[in-house]
C-alpha positions as CSV (number, residue, x, y, z in Angstrom):
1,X,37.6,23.7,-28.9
2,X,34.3,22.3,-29.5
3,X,33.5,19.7,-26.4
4,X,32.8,16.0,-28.0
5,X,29.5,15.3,-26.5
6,X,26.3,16.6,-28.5
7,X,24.9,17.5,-25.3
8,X,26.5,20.2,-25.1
9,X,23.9,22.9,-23.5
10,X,23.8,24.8,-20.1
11,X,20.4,24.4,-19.0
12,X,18.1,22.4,-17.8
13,X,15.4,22.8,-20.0
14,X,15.4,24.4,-23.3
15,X,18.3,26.5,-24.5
16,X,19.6,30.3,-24.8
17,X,16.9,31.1,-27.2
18,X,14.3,30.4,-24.8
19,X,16.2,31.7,-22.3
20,X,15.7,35.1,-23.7
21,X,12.2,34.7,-24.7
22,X,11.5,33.9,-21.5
23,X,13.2,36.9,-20.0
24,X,11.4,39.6,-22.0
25,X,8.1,37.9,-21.0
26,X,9.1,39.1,-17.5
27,X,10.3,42.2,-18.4
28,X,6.5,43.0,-19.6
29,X,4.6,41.0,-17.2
30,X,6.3,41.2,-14.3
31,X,6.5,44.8,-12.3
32,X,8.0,45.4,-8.7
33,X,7.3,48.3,-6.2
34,X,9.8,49.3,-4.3
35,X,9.0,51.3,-0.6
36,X,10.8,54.0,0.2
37,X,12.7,54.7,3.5
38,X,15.2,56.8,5.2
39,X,16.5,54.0,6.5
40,X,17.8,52.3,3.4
41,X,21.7,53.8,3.5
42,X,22.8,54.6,0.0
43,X,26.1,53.4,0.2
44,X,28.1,50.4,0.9
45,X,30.9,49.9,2.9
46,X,32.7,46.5,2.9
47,X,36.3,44.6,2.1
48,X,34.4,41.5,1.1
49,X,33.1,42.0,-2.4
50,X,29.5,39.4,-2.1
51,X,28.3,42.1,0.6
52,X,27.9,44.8,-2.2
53,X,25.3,42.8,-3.3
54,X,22.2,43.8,-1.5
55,X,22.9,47.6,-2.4
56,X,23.6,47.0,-6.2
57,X,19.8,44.8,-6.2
58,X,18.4,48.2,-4.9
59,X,20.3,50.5,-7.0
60,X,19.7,48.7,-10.2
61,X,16.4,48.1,-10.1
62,X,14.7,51.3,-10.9
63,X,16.7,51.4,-13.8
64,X,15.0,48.2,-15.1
65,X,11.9,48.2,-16.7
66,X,10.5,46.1,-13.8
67,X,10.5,49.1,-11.8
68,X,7.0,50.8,-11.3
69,X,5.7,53.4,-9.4
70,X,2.4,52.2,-9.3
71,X,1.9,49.9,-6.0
72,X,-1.7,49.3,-7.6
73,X,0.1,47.6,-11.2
74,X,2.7,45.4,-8.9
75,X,3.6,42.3,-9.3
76,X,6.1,42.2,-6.0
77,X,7.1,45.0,-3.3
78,X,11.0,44.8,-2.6
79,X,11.9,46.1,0.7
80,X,14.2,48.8,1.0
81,X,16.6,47.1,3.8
82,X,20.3,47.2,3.6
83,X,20.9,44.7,6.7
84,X,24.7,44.2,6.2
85,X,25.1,47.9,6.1
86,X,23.4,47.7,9.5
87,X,26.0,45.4,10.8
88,X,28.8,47.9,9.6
89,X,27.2,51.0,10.7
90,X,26.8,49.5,14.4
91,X,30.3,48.3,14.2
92,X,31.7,52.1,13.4
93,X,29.6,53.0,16.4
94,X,30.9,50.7,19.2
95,X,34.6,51.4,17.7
96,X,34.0,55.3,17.7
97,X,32.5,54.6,21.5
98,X,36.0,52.8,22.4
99,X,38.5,55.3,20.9
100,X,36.6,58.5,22.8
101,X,36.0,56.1,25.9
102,X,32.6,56.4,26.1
103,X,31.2,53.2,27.2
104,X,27.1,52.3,27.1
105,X,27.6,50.5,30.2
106,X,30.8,49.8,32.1
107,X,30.5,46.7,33.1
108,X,30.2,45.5,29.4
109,X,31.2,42.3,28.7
110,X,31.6,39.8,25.7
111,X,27.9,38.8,25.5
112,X,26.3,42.0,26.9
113,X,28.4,44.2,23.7
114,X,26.8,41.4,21.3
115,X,23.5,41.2,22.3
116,X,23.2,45.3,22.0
117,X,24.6,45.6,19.1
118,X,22.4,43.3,17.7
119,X,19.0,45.3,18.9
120,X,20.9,48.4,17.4
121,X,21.0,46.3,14.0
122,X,17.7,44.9,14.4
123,X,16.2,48.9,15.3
124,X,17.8,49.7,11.6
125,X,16.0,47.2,10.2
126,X,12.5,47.5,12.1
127,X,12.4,51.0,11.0
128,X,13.5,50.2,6.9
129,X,10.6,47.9,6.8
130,X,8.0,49.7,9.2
131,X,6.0,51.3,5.9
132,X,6.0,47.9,4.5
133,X,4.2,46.2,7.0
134,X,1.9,49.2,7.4
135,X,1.1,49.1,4.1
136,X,-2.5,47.6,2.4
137,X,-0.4,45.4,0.1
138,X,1.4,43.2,3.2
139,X,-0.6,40.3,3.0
140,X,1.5,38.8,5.8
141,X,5.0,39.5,3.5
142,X,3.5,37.3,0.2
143,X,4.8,38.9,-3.0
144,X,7.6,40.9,-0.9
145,X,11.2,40.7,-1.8
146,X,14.2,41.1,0.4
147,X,17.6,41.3,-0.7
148,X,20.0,40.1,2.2
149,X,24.0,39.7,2.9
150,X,25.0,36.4,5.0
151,X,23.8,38.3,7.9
152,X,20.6,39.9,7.5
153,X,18.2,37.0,7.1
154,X,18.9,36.2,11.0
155,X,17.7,39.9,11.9
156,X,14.2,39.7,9.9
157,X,13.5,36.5,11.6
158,X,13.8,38.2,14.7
159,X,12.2,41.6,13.5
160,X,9.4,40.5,11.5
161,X,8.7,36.5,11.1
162,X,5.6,36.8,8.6
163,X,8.1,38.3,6.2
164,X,10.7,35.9,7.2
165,X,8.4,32.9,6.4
166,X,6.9,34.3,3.1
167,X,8.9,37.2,1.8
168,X,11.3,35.7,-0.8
169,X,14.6,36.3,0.6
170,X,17.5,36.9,-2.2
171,X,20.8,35.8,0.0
172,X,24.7,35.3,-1.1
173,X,24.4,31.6,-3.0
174,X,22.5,30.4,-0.1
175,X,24.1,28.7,3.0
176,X,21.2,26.4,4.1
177,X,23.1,24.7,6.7
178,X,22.7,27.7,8.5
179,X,18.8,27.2,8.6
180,X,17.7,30.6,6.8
181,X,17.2,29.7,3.4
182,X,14.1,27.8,1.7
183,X,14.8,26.7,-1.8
184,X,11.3,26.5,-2.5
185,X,10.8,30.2,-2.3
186,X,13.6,31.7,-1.6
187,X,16.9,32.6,-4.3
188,X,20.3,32.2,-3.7
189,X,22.1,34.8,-5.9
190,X,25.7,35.5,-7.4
191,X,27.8,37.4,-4.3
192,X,30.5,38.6,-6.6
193,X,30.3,42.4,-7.7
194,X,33.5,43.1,-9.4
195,X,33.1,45.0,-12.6
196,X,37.3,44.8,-13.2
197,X,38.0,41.0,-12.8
198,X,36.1,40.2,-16.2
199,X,38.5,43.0,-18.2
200,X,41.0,41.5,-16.3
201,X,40.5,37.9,-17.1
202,X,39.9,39.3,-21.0
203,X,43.2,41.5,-20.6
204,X,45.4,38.1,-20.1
205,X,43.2,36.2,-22.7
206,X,42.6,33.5,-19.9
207,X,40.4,31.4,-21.6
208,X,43.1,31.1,-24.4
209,X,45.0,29.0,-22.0
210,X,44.8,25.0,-22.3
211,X,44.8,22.6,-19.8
212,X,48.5,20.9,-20.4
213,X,49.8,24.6,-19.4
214,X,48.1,24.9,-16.5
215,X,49.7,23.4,-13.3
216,X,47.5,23.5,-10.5
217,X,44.5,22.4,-8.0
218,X,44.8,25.7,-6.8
219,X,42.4,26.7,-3.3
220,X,42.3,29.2,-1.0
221,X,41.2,29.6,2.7
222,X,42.5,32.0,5.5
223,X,42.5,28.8,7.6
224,X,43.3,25.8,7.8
225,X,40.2,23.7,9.7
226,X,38.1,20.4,9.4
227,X,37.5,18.6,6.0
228,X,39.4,21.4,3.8
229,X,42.7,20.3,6.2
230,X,41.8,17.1,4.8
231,X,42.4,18.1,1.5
232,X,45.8,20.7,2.5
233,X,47.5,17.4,4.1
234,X,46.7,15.6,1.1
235,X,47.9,17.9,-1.6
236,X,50.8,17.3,-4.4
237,X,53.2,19.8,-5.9
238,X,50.6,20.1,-8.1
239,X,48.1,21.7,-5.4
240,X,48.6,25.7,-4.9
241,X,47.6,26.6,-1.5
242,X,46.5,30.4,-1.6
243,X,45.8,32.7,1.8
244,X,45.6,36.4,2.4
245,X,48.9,37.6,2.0
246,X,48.6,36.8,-2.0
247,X,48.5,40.4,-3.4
248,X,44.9,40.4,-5.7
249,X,46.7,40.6,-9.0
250,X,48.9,37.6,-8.3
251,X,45.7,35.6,-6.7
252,X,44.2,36.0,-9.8
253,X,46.9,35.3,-11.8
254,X,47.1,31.6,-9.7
255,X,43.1,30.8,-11.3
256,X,44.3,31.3,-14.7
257,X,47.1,28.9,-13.8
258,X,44.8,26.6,-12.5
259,X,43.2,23.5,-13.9
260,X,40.7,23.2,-11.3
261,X,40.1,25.4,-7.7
262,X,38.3,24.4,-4.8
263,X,35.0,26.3,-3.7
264,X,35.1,25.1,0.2
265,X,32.9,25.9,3.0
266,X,34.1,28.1,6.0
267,X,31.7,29.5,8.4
268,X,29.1,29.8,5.6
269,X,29.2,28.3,2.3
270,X,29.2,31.4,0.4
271,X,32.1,33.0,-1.2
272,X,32.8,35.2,-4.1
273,X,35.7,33.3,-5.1
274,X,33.7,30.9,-6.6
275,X,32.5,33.2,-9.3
276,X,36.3,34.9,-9.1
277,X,38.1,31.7,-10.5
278,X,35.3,31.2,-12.8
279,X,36.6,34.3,-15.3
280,X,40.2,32.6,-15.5
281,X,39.1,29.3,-17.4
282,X,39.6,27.2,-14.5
283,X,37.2,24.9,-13.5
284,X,35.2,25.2,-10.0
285,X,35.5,22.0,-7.8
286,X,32.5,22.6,-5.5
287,X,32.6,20.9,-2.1
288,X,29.4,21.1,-0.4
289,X,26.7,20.5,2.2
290,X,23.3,22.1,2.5
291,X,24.1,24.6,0.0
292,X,22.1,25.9,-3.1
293,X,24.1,26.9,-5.4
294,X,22.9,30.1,-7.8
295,X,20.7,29.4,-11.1
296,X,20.7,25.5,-10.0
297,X,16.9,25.8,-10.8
298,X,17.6,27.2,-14.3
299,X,21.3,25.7,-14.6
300,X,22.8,22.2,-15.7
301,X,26.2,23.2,-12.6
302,X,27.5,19.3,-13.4
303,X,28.0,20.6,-16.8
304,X,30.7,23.4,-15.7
305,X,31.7,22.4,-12.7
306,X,32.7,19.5,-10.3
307,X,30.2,18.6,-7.3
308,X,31.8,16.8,-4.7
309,X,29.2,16.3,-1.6
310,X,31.2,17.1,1.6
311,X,30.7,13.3,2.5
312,X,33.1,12.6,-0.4
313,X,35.6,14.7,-0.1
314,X,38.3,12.5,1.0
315,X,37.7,11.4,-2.9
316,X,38.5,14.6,-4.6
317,X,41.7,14.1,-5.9
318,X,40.8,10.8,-7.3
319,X,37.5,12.3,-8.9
320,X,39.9,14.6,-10.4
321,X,42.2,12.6,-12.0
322,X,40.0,10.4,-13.6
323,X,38.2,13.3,-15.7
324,X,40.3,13.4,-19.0
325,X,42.2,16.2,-20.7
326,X,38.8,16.3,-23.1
327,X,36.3,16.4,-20.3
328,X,38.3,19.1,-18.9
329,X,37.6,20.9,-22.4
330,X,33.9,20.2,-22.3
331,X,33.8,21.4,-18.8
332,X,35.2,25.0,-20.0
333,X,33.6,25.0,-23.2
334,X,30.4,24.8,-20.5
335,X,31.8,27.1,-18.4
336,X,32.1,30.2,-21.1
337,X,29.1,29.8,-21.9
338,X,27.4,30.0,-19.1
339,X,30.0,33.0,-18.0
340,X,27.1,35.6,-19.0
341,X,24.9,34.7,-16.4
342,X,27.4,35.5,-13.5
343,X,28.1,38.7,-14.1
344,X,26.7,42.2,-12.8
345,X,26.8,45.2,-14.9
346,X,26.5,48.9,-13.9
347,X,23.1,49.1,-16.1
348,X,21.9,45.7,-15.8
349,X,21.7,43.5,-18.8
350,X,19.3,40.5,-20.0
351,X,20.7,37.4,-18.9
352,X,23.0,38.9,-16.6
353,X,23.2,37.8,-13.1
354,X,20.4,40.6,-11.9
355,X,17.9,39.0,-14.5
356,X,18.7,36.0,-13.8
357,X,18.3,36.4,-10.2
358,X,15.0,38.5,-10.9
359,X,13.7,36.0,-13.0
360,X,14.2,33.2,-10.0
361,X,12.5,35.5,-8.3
362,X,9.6,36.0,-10.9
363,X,9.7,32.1,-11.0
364,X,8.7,31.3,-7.8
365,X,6.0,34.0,-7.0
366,X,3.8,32.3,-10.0
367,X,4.3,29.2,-8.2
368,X,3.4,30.4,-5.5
């Protein structure tokens, strides 16, 4: 269904056309270095599917024709960190310490076991980065990129604060409440890496379902805490509460049930479901504080999505019920459209969510 209003597009300025014009502009003008070290771990472990993230950045781009092996013809230097594999390496080490009972001190306690796994984590990343800042081309971490999990922003702050302040830091859709994100230069980017949940969502022909045959507000949260309990004590039989003992199939299932699903924030704003829910033809609901959500530069969100500032929250339902059966239609007409742009592939693709995020990237280092 077509949506009724003539202003129908996605972006902000211009349209798809452009979009793509604009892309292969980059892909010839803009060319990115990337340092080598033994410390960037080729593989990624993690249950969370946004930490993949940094790894797939670092993978993918030498297979792009952004990548040169010329520092002298770069544009940009990406540095060849993989912080949240850090975390997880460090975390393997203290358990492997526990099961053979081999203690590094044993009067360890809580904050004594943090604070040294930290330096551990922050050693990693000192010694990824270490030819960067040696290098002639540092210029105080200016043109640098750095791709980073939740985590890793708070380590190159600590390890190196010229690249902190200047490096343009590419973080899962960026949790600025936390203090480590700068919209100005930095880029929040898509933290869902999950090449089976589009086939999936095409399998059960999920945008073929209409609004009057979906039931639910559906949400999920492990917990139960602050404004999203708001929102749990408040829901109808209409509402679908989802938490971790949902086998995946069956949580997916739920989105393409869903008229709408709440995006809430939990200890960062940042989730994967976000982009999950968005391959099922249900329509995000994004409750938020200080966050920046991914493409908002490039991207018309209000077009796709609800916005619902954290201060309103206690409105939500009411919000919801006043958008009509047809604005719901607009909404997802919207939404597969702009479906393209949050997606990873194994090769990446123009338009796909590496370009996209590469072209934020591109964006804000002629600006700057």
């Amino acid at each position: 269904m077509r949506p009724a209003s003539s202003a129908f597009g996605i972006y902000l300025s211009g349209n798809a056309d452009d979009l793509a014009r604009e892309l292969q502009k980059m892909e010839k003008e803009f060319k990115v270095y990337k340092y080598e070290s033994r410390f960037q771990i080729p593989f990624s472990i993690s249950a969370n599917r946004g930490y993949l993230v940094e790894h797939y950045f670092l993978k993918s781009l030498t297979k792009t024709k952004f990548y040169t092996r010329d520092q002298h013809k770069a544009s940009a230097f990406v540095l060849p960190a993989t912080p949240y594999m850090y975390y997880m390496l460090v975390q393997i080490w203290w358990k492997l310490l526990q099961v053979l009972r081999i203690k590094p001190n044993p009067k360890t306690d809580g904050e004594f076991e943090f604070n040294q796994k930290r330096k551990l984590e922050e050693w990693f990343l000192k010694k990824a980065i270490a030819r960067a800042v040696d290098s002639a081309y540092f210029e105080q971490g200016k043109r640098h990129i750095y791709f980073s999990s939740k985590l890793g922003t708070e380590f190159l702050e600590k390890v190196n604060n010229d690249l902190f302040q200047h490096a343009h830091l590419v973080v899962n859709s960026a949790d600025a409440k936390r203090g480590f994100f700068n919209p100005q230069k930095d880029v929040s980017s898509v933290c869902m890496k999950d090449y089976k949940i589009p086939k999936y969502a095409a399998d059960i022909n999920a945008f073929d379902i209409p609004f009057d045959q979906r039931k639910y507000f559906g949400y999920y949260a492990g917990m139960i805490y602050g404004q999203r309990g708001w929102v749990h004590e408040k829901r109808t039989d209409e509402c679908l509460w989802i938490d971790h003992h949902v086998p995946f199939a069956q949580y997916l299932t739920y989105y393409s049930q869903s008229k709408y699903y709440f995006h809430f924030p939990g200890s960062s704003e940042w989730s994967p479901r976000l982009f999950e829910g968005m391959w099922f033809g249900a329509v995000p609901v994004v409750v938020y504080e200080q966050y920046t959500l991914p493409f908002s530069d490039l991207l018309d969100w209000t077009k796709f999505a609800v916005l619902v500032p954290m201060d309103k929250i206690q409105q939500s339902y009411d919000i919801l019920k006043g958008i009509t059966p047809q604005e719901w239609e607009d909404k997802r007409f919207h939404l597969k459209a702009a479906l393209k742009h949050f997606v990873y592939h194994k090769k990446p693709v123009p338009g796909d969510a590496f370009y996209m995020t590469m072209y934020s990237v591109y964006q804000r280092i002629l600006k700057s």
